[in-house]
C-alpha positions in Angstrom: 77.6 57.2 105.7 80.6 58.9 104.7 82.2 61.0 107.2 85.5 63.5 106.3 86.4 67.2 108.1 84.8 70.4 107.9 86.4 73.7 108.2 84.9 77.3 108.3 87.2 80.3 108.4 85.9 83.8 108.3 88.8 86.5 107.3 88.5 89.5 108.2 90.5 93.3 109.6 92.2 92.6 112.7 89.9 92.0 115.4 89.7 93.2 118.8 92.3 91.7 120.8 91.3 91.8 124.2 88.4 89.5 122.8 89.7 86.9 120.4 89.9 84.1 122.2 86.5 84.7 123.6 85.3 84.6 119.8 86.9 81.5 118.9 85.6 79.7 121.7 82.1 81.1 121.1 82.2 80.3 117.3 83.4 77.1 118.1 80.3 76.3 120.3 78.1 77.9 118.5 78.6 75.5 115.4 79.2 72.6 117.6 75.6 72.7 119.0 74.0 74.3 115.5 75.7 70.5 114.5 74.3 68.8 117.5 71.0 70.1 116.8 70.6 69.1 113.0 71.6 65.2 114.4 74.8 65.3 112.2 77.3 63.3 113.4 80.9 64.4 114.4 84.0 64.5 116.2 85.9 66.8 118.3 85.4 70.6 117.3 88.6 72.8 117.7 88.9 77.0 117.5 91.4 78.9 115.8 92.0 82.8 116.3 94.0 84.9 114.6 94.2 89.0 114.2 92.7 88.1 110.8 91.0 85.4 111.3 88.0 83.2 112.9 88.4 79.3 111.9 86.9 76.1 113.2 87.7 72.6 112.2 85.3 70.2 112.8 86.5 66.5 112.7 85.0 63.8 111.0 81.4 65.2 110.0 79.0 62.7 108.4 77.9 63.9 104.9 74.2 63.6 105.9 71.6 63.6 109.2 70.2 59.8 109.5 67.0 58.8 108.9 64.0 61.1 110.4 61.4 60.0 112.4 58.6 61.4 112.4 55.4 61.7 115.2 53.0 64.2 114.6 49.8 65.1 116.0 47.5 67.3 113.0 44.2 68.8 113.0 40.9 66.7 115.0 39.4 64.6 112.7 36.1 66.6 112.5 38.3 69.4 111.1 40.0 66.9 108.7 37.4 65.7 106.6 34.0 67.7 105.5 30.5 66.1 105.4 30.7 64.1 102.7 34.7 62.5 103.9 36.6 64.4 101.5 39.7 65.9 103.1 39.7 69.7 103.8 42.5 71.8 103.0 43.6 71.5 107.3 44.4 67.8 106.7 46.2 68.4 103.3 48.2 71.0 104.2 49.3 68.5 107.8 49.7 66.0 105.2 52.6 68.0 102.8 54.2 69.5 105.9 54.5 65.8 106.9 56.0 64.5 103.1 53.0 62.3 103.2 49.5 62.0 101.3 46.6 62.0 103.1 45.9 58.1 102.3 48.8 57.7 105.0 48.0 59.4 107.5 46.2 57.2 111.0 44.4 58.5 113.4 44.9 58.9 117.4 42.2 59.1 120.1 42.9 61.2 123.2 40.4 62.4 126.4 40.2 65.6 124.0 39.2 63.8 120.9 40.3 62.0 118.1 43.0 63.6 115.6 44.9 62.8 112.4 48.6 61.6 113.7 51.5 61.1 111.3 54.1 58.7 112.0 56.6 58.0 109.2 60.1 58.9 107.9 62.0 60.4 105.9 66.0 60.6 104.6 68.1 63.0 106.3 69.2 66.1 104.7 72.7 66.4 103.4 75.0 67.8 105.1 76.2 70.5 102.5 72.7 71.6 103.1 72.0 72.2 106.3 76.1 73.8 107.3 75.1 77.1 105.6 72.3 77.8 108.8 74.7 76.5 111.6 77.5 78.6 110.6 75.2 81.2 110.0 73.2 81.0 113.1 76.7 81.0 115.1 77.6 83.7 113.8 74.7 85.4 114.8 75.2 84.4 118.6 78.8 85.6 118.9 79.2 88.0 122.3 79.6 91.2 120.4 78.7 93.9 121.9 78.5 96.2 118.7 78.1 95.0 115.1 79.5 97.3 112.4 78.4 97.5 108.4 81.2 98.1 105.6 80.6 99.3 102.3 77.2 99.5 100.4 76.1 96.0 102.1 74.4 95.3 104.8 76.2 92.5 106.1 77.7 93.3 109.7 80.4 91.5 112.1 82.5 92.6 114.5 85.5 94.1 111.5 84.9 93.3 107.8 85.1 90.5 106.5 87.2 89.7 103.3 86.9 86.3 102.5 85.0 82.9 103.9 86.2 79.2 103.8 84.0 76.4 103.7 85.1 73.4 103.2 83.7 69.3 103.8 86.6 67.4 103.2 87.7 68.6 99.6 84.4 69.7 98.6 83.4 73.2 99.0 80.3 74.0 100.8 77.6 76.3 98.0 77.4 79.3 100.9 77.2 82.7 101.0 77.9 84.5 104.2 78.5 88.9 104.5 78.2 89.0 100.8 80.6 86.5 100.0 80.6 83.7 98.5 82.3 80.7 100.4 85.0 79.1 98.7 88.6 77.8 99.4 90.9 80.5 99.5 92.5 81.6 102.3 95.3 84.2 102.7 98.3 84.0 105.3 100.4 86.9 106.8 99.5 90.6 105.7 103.3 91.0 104.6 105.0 87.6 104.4 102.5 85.9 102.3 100.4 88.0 100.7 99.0 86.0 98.0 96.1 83.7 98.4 96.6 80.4 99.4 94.4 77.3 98.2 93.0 75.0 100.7 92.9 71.3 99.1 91.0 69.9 102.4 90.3 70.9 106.1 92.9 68.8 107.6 95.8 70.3 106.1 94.9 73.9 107.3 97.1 74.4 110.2 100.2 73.2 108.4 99.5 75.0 104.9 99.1 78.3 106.8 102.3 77.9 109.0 104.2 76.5 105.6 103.0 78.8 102.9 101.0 81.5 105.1 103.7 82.3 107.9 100.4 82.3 110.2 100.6 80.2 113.1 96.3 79.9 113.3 96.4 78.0 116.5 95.6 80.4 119.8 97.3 78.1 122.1 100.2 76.7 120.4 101.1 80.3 118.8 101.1 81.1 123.2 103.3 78.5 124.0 105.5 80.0 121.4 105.4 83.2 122.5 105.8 82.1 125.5 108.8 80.2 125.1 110.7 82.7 123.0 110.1 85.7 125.6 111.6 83.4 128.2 114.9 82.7 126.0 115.2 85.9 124.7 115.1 87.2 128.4 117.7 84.8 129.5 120.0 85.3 126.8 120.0 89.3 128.0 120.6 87.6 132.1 117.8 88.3 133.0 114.0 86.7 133.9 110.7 87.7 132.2 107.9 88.9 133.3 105.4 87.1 132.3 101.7 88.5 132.8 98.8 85.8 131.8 96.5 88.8 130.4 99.5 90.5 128.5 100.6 87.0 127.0 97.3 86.3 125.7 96.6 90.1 124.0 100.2 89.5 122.7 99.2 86.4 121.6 95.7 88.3 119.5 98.0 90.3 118.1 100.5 88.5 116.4 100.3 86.0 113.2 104.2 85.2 113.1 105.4 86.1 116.4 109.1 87.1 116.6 110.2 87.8 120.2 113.5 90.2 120.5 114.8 91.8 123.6 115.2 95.5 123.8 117.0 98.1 126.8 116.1 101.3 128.3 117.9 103.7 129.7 119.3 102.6 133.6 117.8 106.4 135.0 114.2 105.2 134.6 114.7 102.2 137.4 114.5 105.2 139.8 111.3 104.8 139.3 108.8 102.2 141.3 108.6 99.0 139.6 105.1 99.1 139.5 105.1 102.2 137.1 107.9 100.3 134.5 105.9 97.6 134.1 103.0 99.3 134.1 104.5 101.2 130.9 106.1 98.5 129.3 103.3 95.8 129.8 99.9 98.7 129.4 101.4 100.4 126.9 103.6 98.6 124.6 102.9 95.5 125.7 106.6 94.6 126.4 107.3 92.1 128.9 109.7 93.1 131.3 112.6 91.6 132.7 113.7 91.0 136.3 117.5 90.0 137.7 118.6 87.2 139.7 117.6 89.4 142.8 114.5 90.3 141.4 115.0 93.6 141.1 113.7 95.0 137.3 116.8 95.2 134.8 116.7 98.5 132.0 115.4 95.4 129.7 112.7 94.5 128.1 111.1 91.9 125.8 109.0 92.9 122.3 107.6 90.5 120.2 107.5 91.7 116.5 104.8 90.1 114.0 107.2 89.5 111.4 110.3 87.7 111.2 112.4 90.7 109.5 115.6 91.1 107.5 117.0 93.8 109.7 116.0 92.8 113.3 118.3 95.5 114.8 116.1 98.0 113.1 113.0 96.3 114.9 115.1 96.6 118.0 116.0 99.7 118.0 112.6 101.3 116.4 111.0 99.1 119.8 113.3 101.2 122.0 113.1 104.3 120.4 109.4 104.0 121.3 109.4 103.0 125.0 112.2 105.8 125.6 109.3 108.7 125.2 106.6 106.5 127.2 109.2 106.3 130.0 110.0 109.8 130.1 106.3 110.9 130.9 105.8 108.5 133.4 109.6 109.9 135.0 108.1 113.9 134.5 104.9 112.7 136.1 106.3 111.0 139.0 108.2 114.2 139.6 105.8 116.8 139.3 103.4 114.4 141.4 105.8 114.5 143.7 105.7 118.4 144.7 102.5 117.9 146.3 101.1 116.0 149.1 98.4 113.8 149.2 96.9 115.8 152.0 97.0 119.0 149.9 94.9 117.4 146.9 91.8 116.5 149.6 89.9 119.5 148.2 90.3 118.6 144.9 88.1 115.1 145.2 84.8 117.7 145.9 85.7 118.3 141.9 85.5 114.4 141.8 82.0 112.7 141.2 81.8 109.7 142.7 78.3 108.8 141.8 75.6 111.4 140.5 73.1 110.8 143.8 76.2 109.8 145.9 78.5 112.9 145.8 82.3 113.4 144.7 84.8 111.3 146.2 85.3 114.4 149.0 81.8 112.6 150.5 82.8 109.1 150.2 86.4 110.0 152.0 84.4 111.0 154.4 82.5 108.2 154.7 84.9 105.8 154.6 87.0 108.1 157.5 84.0 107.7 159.9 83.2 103.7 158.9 86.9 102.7 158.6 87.2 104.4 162.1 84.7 102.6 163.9 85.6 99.2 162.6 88.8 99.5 163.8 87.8 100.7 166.9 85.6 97.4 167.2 88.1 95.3 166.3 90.9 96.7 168.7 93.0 98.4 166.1 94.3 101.7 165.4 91.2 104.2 164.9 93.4 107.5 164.4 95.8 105.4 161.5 93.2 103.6 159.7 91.0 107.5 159.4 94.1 109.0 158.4 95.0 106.3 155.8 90.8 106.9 154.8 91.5 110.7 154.4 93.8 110.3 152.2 93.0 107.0 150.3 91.4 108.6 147.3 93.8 111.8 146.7 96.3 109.8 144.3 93.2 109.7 141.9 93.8 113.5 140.9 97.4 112.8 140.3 99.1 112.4 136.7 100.3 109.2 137.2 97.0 107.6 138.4 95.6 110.0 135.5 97.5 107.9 133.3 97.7 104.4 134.4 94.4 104.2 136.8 95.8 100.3 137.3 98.9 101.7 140.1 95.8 103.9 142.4 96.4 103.1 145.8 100.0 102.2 144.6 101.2 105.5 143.9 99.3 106.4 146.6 101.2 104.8 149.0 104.7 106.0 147.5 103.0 109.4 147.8 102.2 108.9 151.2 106.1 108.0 152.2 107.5 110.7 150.4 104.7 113.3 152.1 106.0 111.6 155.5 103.2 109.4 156.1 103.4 106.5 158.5 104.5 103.2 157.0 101.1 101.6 158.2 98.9 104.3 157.1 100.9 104.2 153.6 100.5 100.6 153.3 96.5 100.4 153.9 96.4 103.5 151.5 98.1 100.5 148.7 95.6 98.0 150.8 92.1 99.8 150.2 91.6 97.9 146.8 92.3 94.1 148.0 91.5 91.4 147.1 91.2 92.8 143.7 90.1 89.1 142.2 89.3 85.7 143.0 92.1 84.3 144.9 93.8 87.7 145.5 96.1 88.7 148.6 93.8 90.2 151.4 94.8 93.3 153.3 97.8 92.2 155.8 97.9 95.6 158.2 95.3 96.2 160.5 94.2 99.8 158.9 94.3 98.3 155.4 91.3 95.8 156.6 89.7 98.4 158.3 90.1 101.1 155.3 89.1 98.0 152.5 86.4 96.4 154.4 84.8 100.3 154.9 85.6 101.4 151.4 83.8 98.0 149.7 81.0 98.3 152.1 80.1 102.2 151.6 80.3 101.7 147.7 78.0 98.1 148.2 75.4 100.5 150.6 75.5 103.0 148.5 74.4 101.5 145.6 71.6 99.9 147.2 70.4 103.0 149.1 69.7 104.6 145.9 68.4 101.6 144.1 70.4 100.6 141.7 71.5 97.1 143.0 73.3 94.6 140.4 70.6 93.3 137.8 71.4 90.5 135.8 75.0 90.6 134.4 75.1 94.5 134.7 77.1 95.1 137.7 79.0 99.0 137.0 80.2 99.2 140.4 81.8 95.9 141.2 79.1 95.1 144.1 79.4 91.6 143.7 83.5 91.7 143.8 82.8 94.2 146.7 80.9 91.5 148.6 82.8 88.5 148.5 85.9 91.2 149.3 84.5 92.2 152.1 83.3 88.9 153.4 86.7 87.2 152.3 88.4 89.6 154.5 86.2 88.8 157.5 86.2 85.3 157.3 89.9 84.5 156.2 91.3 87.5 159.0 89.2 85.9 161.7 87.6 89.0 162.5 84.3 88.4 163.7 81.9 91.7 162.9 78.4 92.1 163.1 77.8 92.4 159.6 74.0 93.8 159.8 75.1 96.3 162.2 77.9 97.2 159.7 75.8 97.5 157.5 73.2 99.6 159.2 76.4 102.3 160.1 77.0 102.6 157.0 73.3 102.6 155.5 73.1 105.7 158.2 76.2 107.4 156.8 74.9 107.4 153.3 71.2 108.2 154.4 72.7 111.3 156.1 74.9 112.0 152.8 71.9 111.8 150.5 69.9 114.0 152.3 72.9 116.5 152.9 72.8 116.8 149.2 69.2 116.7 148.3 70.0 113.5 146.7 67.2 111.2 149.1 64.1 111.6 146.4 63.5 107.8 147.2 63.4 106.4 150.8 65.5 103.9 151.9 63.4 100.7 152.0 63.2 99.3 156.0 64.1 96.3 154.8 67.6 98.0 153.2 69.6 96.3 155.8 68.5 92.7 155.6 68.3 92.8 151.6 72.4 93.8 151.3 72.4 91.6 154.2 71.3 88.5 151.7 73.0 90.1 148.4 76.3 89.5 150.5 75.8 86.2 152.1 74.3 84.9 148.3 77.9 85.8 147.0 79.6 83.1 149.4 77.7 80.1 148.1 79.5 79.6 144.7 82.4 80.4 146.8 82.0 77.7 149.4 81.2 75.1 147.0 83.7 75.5 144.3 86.7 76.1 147.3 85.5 74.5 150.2 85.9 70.4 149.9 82.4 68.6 150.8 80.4 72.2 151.0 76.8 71.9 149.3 74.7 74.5 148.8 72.3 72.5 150.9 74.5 72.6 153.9 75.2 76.8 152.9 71.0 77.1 153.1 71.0 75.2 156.5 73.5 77.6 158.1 71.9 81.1 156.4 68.9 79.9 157.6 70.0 80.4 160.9 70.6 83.9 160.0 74.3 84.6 161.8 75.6 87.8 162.6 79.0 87.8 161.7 80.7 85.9 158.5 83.4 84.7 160.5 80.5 82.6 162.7 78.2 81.6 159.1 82.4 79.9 158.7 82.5 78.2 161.8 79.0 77.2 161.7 78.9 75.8 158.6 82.5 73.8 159.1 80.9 72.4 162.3 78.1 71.1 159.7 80.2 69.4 157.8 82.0 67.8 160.3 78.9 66.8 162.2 77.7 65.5 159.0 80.3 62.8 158.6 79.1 61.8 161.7 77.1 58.0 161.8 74.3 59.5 163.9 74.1 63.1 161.3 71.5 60.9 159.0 69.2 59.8 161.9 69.1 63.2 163.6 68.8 64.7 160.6 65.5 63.4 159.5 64.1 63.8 163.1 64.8 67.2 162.4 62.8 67.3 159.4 60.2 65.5 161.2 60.1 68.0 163.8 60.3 71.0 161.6 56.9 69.5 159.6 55.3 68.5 163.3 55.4 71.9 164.1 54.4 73.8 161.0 51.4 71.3 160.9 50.2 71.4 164.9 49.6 75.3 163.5 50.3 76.2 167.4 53.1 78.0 169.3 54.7 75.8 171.6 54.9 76.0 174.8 58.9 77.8 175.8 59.2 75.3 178.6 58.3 71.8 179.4 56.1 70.7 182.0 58.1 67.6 183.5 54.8 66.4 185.2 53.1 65.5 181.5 56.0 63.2 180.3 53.9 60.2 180.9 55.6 57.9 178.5 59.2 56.7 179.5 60.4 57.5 176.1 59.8 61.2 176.3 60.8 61.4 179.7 64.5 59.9 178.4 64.5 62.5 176.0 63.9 65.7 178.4 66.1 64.1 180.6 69.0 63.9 178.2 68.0 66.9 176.5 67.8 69.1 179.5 71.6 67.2 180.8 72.6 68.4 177.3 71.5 72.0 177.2 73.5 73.8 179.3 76.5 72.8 178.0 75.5 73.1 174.2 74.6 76.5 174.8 77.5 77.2 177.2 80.1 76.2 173.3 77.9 77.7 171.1 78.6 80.8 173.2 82.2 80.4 172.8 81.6 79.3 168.9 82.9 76.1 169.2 80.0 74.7 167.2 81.3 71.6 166.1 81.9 70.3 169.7 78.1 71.4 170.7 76.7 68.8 167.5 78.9 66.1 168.6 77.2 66.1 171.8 74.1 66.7 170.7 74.4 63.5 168.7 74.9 61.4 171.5 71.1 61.9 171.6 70.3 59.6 168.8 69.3 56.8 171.1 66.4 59.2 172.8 65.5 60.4 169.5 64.7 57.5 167.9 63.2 56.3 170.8 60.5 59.0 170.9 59.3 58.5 167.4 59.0 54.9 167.5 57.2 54.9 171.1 55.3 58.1 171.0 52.5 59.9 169.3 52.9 63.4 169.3 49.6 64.4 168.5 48.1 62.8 171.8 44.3 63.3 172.1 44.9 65.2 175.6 45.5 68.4 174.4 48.0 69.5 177.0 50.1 66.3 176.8 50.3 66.9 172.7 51.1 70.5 173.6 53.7 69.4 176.0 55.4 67.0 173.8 55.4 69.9 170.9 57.3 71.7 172.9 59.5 68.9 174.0 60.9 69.0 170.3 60.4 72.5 169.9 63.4 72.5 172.5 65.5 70.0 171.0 65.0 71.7 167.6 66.0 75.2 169.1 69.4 73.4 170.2 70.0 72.5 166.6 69.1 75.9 165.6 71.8 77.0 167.4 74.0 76.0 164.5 72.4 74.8 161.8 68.6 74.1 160.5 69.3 70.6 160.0 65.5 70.3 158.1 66.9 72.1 155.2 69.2 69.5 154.1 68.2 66.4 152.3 67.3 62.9 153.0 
């Protein structure tokens, strides 16, 4: 079996940026498993992306599937053959779709009756064959979110296509894809090569395109390019670039023959915040900017040019004269921002829709200004700062420079709120309201900006709920799910331990009052509201916990949530103590007592008894166990109290010994039916103590 490369290119307008890579990768998988599934051998399968271009080389494809097997079950027998034992047409036609004449077909007896059965086989298909489908069928599978048609065809793809390569090693592949037929030719940059360019085999692709082409067709090694040349041209200008991962990579989709130059700006325009410069240079030019040796910005910037041009001064100075304008309305709007306060652009949020059934942003400030009050009040913070900072945390929305880049709200608003004479704290939880923005993202670090973040993620999470339109799926508008581990994230990692149903419920009341303030309460809030947000919001910690938290299963997350805490901060501490207890020689022991006990109890079908009765221990094993049990209990209770869960396991497995002494001595189901009822309740007490922290019957083993 002979066994050479495969490449498949599809060239086309330039695509969407922001989702190049996420192509490529998908393409790449896509004909990987179309491979997989036709049983055709191959190596590693690679994705390249360019603005023009989709590509995947496949390494080492065999030129044919290997031999078929084939085990078939056809038609019952009685249906096979008619009276006289000719065949009928059901066992022909099982025949041909087998490759087989009747003659060679057996038979097979099952407790449904006896049936035809092929077993044979057959050559594989070649390869050249079968590549036209799996490209084909990847294609079909790429995330797009909107096909488009060009000219009188009806093929459609995310831009037009112009051209498709299909080669196996230096044989082209008889295809036709988008009305095209596949060939060999491929075409390098738009302006530096614009000729066509023959492809003699798949393995010389990358270096025929970079030597011929001026395309550099690999996504990551074109980065690192890019990458590399931004940093030197920064530090040949003095300076340090900026370096954002997203930026890099849309740079990256939209360059061929990347060419980065440095470029200045006028000094006036560092008057303004360094969050607005780079908000400009990075969102709309997508310019990297540079910092100095203190770290303040420099009037510098880095461009990177797809074309290595005769005149690069020209390129330099057309990149400047284009940034100049960009900087001069975000210098006019900072101004003219400026001549209002924050306070004095409150009425304008009741123009502001929030959410159709919800209100404008005038009844979620107000929301937010009686939740973020009472959590800080609970928490022994500022109430009158962290209201204030909630007045006034949505007003830089109607300002120009939010207008225009709604990346810097809650930034600008808490330059807005200094200039307007604002205390520093209520200005910094104004910037604080949106944290953690992402996974692994600063939290709030002033005690208003937890109070004004946790109420503003929380209102939004109720909210949505309250009116029924909860996350389904992968739809999630609003963020809930980023709202939730936010808000947890904040509670847990602050140490702030709140009573996260009753949060819930104040703000479940807040909205409920809202919606009916504004006719908006068609639907009734469930009675079951709070617990449901109440699991949406714990669910979003277990991927969390296992992916951060070494040792964390989602079997130790169930044991703990079945225990149903009220704060996050004590589901934490709960389910570290687990863990810890777990490593423990005695956790296996005690844990499958506690599996026992849980399936005693369900079976007996009874309540048990809330107390023992010391005078029906009759069996020296059980009496050990109440004994130790009830030397135990006081003190469990008295750390699980004071949270300290992981010293209340370690002493309750010093009652292994008893334990396992009970179940070997004793029968539980005792014919007397109050000593069974007695020793039920025996381990209906020692389970309780467990229960304190952890349902220990939920984990395995």
């Amino acid at each position: 079996m002979k066994r050479t490369d495969f490449l498949v290119e599809i060239g086309t307008e330039e695509l969407p940026p922001k989702s190049l890579l996420a192509l490529a990768e998908a393409f790449r998988d896509g004909v990987a498993a179309g491979l997989d599934a036709a049983q055709l051998a191959h190596g590693a399968a690679l994705a390249y992306a360019t603005p023009r271009r989709l590509a995947v080389l496949v390494r080492r494809l065999a030129d044919e599937q290997p031999e078929q097997q084939i085990e078939r079950r056809g038609p019952p027998v009685s249906a096979a053959f008619d009276a006289a034992g000719k065949p009928t047409r059901a066992a022909t036609a099982f025949a041909e779709s087998c490759g087989v004449a009747v003659g060679a077909l057996t038979r097979i007896t099952e407790p449904k009756g006896e049936f035809l059965f092929c077993k044979a086989s057959r050559p594989g298909a070649q390869t050249a064959v079968l590549l036209p489908g799996v490209v084909q069928a990847a294609l079909d599978k790429l995330p797009i979110a909107r096909r488009m048609r060009w000219g009188a065809g009806e093929a459609e793809f995310v831009r037009p296509v112009h051209w498709v390569v299909m080669l196996h090693g230096e044989e082209v592949v008889p295809a036709e894809l988008f009305g095209l037929k596949a060939g060999r030719m491929t075409r390098g940059h738009r302006f530096l090569a614009p000729k066509p360019i023959a492809l003699r085999s798949p393995g010389g692709y990358l270096a025929v395109l970079e030597r011929r082409g001026h395309v550099l067709a690999d996504f990551e090694a074109r980065r690192d390019r890019i990458r590399a040349g931004v940093i030197a041209a920064a530090e040949t200008e003095g300076g340090a670039a900026v370096i954002d991962p997203a930026v890099l990579d849309e740079v990256t989709a939209l360059t061929e023959w990347p060419v980065p130059m440095a470029g200045h700006f006028e000094p006036r325009f560092l008057e303004l915040p360094p969050e607005v410069l780079i908000a400009t240079l990075q969102d709309h030019q997508r310019y990297f900017p540079v910092r100095g040796k203190d770290g303040s910005l420099l009037p510098l910037f880095v461009a990177v040019a797809n074309i290595e041009s005769r005149d690069p001064l020209q390129v330099r100075a057309g990149n400047e004269r284009v940034v100049r304008p960009r900087l001069a309305d975000a210098a006019f709007f900072y101004a003219a921002d400026r001549k209002a306060t924050l306070e004095s652009r409150r009425p304008a949020l009741a123009a502001v829709t929030f959410q159709a059934k919800l209100g404008s942003l005038a009844d979620k400030s107000a929301r937010i200004t009686e939740l973020a009050g009472q959590i800080a009040r609970t928490t022994g913070g500022d109430p009158n700062n962290s209201q204030r900072a909630a007045e006034l945390a949505k007003c830089d929305l109607v300002t120009a420079m939010v207008g225009e880049f709604p990346g810097l709200q809650g930034v600008m608003g808490r330059y807005y709120a200094l200039n307007d004479g604002e205390s520093e704290q209520v200005a910094a939880a104004i910037a604080e309201q949106y944290l953690p923005r992402f996974a692994g993202d600063q939290l709030p670090a002033t005690g208003p900006g937890l109070a004004l973040a946790v109420a503003d993620k929380l209102d939004t999470l109720v909210g949505i709920f309250a009116i029924g339109q909860k996350p389904t799926g992968a739809k999630d508008p609003f963020g809930l799910r980023r709202s939730a581990l936010g808000v947890l994230r904040i509670l847990i990692e602050t140490g702030i331990a709140l009573d996260l149903r009753e949060l819930i419920r104040t703000a479940l009341d807040s909205v409920a009052a809202n919606l009916a303030r504004l006719g908006s309460a068609a639907t009734p809030i469930p009675d079951t509201a709070v617990d449901d947000i109440y699991d949406y919001m714990m669910e979003r910690l277990r991927a969390w916990y296992v992916e951060s938290a070494g040792g964390i299963t989602t079997e130790m997350f169930d044991a703990v949530l079945d225990t149903r805490p009220a704060s996050p901060l004590d589901f934490d501490d709960r389910l570290r103590a687990l863990a810890a207890f777990l490593k423990l020689p005695e956790a296996a022991s005690l844990t499958a007592a506690n599996k026992r006990i849980s399936n005693i109890l369900r079976k007996a079908g009874e309540q048990p008894n809330p107390r023992v009765d010391p005078g029906l221990l009759g069996d020296p094993a059980e009496r050990k166990l109440a004994t130790e049990l009830e030397e135990l209990r006081t003190e469990v209770e008295r750390l699980v109290t004071s949270r300290r869960y992981t010293e209340a396991l370690t002493r309750l497995a010093a009652l292994r010994p008893a334990v396992d002494g009970f179940f070997d001595r004793v029968l539980v189901m005792a014919e007397d039916v109050r000593v069974r009822a007695n020793r039920l309740a025996l381990l209906a007490a020692l389970q309780r103590l467990f229960l304190h922290t952890a349902n220990l019957a939920r984990l395995p083993g």
